[in-house]
C-alpha positions in Angstrom: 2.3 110.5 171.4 5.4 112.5 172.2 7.8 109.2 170.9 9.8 109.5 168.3 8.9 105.6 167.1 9.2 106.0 163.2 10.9 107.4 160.3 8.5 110.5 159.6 9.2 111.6 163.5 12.8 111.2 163.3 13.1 113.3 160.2 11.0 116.3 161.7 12.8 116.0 164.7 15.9 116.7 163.0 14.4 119.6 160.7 13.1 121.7 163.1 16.2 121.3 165.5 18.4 121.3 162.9 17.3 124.7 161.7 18.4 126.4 165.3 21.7 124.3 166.4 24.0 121.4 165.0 23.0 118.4 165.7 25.6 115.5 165.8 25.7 111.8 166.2 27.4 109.0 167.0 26.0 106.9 163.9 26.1 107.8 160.4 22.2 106.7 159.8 20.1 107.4 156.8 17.2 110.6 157.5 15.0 112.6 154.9 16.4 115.9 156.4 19.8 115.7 155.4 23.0 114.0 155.1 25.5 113.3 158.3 29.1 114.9 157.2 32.0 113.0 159.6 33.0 115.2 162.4 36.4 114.6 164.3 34.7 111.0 166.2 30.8 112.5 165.6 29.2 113.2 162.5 27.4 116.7 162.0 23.8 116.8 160.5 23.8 119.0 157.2 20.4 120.2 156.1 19.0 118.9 152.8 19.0 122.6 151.4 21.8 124.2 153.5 24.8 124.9 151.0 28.4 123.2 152.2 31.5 124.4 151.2 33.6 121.6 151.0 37.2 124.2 151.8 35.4 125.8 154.9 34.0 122.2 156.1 37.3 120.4 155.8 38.9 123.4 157.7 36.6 123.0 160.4 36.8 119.5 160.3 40.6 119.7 160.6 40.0 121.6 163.6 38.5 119.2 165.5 41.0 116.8 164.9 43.5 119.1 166.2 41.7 119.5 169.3 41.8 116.1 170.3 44.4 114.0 172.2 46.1 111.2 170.6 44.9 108.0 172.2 48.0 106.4 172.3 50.1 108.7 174.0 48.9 107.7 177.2 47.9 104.5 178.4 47.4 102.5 175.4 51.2 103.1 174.3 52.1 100.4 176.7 48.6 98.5 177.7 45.3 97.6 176.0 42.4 96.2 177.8 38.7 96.2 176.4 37.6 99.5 176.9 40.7 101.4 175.5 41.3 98.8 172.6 37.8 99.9 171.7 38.5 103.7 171.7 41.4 102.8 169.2 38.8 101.0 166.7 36.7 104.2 167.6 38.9 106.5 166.4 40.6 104.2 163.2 36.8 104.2 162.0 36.4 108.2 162.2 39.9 108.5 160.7 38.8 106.1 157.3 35.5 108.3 157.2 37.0 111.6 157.3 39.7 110.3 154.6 36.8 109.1 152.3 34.9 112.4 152.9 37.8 114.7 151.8 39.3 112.2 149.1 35.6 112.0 147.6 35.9 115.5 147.1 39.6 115.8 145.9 40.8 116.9 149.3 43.7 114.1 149.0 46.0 115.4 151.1 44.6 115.8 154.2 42.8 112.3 153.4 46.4 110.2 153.1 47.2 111.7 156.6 44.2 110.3 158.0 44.6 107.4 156.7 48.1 106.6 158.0 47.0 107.4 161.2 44.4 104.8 160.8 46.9 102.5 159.5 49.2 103.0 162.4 46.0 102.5 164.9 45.1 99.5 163.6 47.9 98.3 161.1 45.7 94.9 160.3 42.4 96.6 159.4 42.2 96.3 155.5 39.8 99.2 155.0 42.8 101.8 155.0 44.8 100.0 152.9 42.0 100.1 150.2 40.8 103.5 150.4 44.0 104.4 150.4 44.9 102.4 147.2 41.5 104.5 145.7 43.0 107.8 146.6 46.2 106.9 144.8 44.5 105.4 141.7 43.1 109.2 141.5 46.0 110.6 141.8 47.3 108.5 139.1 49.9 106.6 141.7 49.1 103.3 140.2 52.4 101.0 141.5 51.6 102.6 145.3 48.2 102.0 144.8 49.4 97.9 143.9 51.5 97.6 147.0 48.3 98.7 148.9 46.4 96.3 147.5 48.9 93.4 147.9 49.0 94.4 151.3 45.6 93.4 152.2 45.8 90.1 149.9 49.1 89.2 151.5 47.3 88.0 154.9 43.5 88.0 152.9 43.8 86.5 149.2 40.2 86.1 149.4 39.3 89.8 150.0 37.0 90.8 147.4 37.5 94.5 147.6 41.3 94.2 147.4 40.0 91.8 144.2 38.1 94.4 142.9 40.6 97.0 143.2 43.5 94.9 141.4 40.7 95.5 138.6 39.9 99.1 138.9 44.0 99.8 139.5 44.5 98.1 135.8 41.4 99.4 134.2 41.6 103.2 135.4 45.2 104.0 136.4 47.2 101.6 134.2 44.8 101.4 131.4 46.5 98.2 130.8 42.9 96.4 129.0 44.2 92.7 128.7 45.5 92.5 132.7 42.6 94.5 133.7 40.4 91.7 132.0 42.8 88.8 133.8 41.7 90.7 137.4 38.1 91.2 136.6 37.9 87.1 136.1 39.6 86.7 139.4 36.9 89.2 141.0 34.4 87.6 139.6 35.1 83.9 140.4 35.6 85.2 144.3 32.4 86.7 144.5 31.0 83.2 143.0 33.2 81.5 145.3 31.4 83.7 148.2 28.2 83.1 147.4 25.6 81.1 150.1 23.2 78.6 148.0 19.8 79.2 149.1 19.2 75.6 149.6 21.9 75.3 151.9 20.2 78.1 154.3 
């Protein structure tokens, strides 16, 4: 059969196109032929083997962004109905991914201006608040990297990843070992707090 119905398919599919164009997607998905970079709103297959240089890539990646419009200069400035509030959530998403690609390999900069833009697409989605707050523990920012966090726990105090983060800003940025211990308690009793009995299933 011609169908491409399971996993050992897909991943030859990809290989033996991959090896004469680029191939992008609309979903990040897991394949045994590479890994799926994000790519303006798409993300770009890159070969198991083929080398990436992370300058060149963020470059071209930048690019993209360039050429695109901004969504809200035009209708959505003024109006949002269904389909155009989902092209904002469309592009917040791709904004947060291409921040934690180029933070996760020390491109900070360019990753804090994505991020803003996500935050000012979608000022109540807690993801950018708290991969911001990781880029700024890196950097060593530790108070900006705490009004971040409170940010998200000021209309969420039961967020665990703003939880954990109170931890990791104390343990890694403050090095402050006895608050750091306070936070990890906290973290800790919300995930028990979070937790779904079996028997209640």
């Amino acid at each position: 059969s011609g169908a491409i119905d399971d996993q050992v398919k897909m991943d030859k599919f990809f290989d033996e196109n991959s090896r004469k164009r680029a191939i992008f997607s609309s979903q990040n998905f897991e394949n045994g032929s590479g890994r799926w970079l994000p790519w303006g709103l798409l993300y770009r297959l890159i070969r198991e083997n083929e080398f990436e240089d992370v300058n060149d890539t963020v470059d071209k990646i930048e690019a993209v962004w360039a050429s695109y419009h901004d969504p809200q200069e035009y209708s959505l400035s003024g109006f949002q109905n269904l389909y155009l509030s989902n092209i904002i959530r469309l592009y917040t998403y791709a904004h947060q991914e291409t921040a934690f690609y180029e933070a996760k390999n020390g491109k900070y900069n360019p990753a804090v201006l994505h991020i803003k833009k996500a935050k000012q697409l979608s000022p109540q989605d807690a993801d950018s608040y708290l991969i911001l707050a990781q880029i700024l523990i890196r950097e060593k920012k530790c108070g900006d990297a705490d009004s971040e966090i409170d940010s998200v726990l000021s209309y969420d105090n039961n967020n665990v990843g703003a939880a954990f983060l109170n931890y990791f800003n104390y343990a890694d940025c403050y090095q402050n070992e006895k608050k750091a211990n306070e936070f990890l308690k906290i973290y800790e009793n919300l995930l028990k707090s979070q937790e779904t009995p079996l028997k209640k299933l």
